[in-house]
NUPASE-837965 format. One line per 10 residues: number of its first residue (from 0); their letters; for each residue x, y, z of N, C-alpha, C. Coordinates in steps of 0.02 Angstrom, whole numbers, plus 50000, padded with zeros to 5 digits. Example, Ala and Ser with C-alpha at 12.3 -4.5 7.8 and 13.67 -1.06 7.14 Angstrom:
0> as> 50660,49716,50390,50615,49775,50390,50660,49835,50390  50642,49888,50354,50684,49947,50357,50645,50002,50394
This chain:
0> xxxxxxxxxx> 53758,55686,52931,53712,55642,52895,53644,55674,52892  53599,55660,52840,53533,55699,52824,53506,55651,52817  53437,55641,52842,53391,55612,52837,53325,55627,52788  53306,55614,52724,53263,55634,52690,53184,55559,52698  53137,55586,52730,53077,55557,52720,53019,55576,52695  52990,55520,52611,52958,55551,52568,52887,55542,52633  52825,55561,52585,52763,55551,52594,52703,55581,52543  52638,55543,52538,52606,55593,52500,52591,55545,52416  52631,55490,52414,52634,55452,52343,52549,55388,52364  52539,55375,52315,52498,55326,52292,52447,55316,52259
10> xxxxxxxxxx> 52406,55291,52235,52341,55281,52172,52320,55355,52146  52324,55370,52093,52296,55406,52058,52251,55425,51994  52215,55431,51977,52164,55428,51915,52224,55485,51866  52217,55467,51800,52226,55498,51742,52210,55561,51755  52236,55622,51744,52211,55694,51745,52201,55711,51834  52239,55656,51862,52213,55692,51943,52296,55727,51973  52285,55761,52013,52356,55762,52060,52371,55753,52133  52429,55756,52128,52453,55725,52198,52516,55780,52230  52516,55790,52293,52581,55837,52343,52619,55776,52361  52675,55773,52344,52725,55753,52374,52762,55799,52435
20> xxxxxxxxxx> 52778,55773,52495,52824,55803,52523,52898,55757,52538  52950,55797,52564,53000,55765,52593,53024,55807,52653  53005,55775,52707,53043,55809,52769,53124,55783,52791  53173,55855,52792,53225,55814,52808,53240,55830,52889  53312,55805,52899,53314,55818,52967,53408,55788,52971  53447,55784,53026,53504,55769,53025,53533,55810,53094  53579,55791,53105,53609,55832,53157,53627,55886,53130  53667,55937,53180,53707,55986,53159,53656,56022,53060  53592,55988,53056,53578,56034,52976,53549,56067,52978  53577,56128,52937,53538,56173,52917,53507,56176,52839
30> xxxxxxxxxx> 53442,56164,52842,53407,56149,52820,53402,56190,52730  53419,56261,52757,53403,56317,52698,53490,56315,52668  53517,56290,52695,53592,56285,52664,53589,56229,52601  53540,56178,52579,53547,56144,52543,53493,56145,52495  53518,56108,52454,53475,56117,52393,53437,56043,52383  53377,56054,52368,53314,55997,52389,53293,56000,52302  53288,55943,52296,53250,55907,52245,53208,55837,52254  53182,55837,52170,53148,55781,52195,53174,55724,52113  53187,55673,52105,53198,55626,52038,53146,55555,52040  53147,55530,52002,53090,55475,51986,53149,55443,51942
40> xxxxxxxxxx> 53119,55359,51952,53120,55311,51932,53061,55242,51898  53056,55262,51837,52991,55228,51837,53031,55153,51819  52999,55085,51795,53007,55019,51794,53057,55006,51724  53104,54972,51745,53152,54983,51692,53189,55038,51646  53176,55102,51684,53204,55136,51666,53265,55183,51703  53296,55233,51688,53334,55261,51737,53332,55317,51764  53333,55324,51832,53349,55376,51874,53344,55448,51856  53262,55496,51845,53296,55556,51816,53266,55609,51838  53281,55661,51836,53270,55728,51851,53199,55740,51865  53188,55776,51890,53083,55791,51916,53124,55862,51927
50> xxxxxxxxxx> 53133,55895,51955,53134,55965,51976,53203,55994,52040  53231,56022,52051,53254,56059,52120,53271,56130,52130  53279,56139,52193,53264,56205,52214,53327,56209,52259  53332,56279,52254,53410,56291,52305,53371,56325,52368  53413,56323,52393,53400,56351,52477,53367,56428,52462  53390,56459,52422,53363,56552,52403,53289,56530,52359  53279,56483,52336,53192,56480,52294,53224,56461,52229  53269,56465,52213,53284,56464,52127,53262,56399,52113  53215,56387,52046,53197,56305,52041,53214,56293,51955  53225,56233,51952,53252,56204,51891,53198,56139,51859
60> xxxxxxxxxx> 53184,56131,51832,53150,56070,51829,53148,56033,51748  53144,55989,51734,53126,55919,51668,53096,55957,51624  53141,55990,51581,53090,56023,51522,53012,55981,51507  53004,55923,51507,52964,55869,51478,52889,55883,51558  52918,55907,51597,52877,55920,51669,52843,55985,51676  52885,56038,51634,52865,56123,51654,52816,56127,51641  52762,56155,51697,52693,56153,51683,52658,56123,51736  52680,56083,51747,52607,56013,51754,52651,56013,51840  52709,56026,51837,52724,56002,51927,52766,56049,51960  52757,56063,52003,52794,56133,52029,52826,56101,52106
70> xxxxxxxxxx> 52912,56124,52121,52918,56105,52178,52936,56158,52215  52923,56180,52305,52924,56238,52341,52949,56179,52390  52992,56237,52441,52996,56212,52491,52987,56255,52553  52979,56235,52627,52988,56269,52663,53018,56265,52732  53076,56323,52711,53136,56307,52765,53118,56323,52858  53065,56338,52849,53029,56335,52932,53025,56278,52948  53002,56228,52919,52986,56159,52917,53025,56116,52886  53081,56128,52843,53119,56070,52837,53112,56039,52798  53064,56061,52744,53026,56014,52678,53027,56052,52620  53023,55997,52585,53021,55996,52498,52959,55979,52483
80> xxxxxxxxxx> 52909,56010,52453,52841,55989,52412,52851,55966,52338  52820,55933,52304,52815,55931,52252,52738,55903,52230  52705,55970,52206,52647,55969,52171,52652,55966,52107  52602,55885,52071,52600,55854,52022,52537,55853,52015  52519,55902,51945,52435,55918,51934,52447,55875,51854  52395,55852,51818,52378,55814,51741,52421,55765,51755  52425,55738,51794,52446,55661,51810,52441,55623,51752  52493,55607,51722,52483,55552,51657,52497,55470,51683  52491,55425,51650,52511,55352,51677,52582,55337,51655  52616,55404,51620,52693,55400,51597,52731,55419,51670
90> xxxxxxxxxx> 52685,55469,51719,52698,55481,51776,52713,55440,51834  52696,55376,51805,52713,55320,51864,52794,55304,51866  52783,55316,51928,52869,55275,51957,52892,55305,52026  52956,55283,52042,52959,55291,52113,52965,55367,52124  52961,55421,52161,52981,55467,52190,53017,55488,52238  53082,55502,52224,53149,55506,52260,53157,55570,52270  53160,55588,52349,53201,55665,52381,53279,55656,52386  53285,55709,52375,53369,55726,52353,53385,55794,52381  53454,55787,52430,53465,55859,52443,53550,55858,52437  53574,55910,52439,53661,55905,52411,53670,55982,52441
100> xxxxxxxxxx> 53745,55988,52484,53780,56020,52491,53847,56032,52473  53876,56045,52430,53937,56042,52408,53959,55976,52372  53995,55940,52410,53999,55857,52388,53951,55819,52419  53924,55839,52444,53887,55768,52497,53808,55787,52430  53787,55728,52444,53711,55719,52445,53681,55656,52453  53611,55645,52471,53582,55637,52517,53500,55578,52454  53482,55539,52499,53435,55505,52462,53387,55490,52507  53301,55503,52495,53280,55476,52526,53269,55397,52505  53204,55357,52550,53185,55285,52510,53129,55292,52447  53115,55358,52442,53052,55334,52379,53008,55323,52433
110> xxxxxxx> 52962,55363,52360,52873,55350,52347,52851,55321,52295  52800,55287,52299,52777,55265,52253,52716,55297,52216  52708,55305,52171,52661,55361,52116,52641,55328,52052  52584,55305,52064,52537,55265,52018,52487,55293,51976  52491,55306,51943,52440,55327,51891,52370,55293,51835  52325,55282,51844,52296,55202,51813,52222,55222,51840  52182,55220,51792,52123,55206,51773,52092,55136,51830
């Protein structure tokens, strides 16, 4: 079992940014064996892609995102970053860590990421 806990979400001005992290943890895990992402959910809408990264650095991310948010992680520590610079108010919604090994994967509870004047 893996434990993913976000941190790092809340109020933000138009054009500002914000670090997300997610620290995981679990018995028996190794940490660089899995592949860490991050997905959003904003209000009435569904569940979607923000960015992930495999255990070797390779990162993928939301055509609609490239640019503006970059995610790193680091396997000394057990975490997933996700730096979100030009913060739009389309940017609001929850922020979900995600990690997957083979079949299994893994959810954290969300952040929340507000964007608003």
């Amino acid at each position: 079992q893996v434990q993913l806990v976000e941190s790092g979400g809340g109020l933000v001005q138009p054009g500002g940014s914000l670090r997300l992290s997610c620290a995981a943890s679990g018995s028996s895990f190794i940490f660089r064996l899995y592949a860490m992402g991050w997905y959003r959910q904003a209000p009435g809408k569904q569940r979607e892609l923000v960015a992930t990264i495999t255990g070797g650095g390779n990162t993928n991310y939301a055509d609609s995102l490239k640019g503006r948010f970059t995610i790193s992680r680091d396997n000394a520590k057990n975490t997933v970053y996700l730096q979100m610079n030009s913060l739009q108010p389309e940017d609001t919604a929850v922020y979900y860590c995600w990690s997957e090994r083979g079949k299994d994967d893994y959810w954290g509870q969300g952040t929340q990421v507000t964007v608003s004047s």
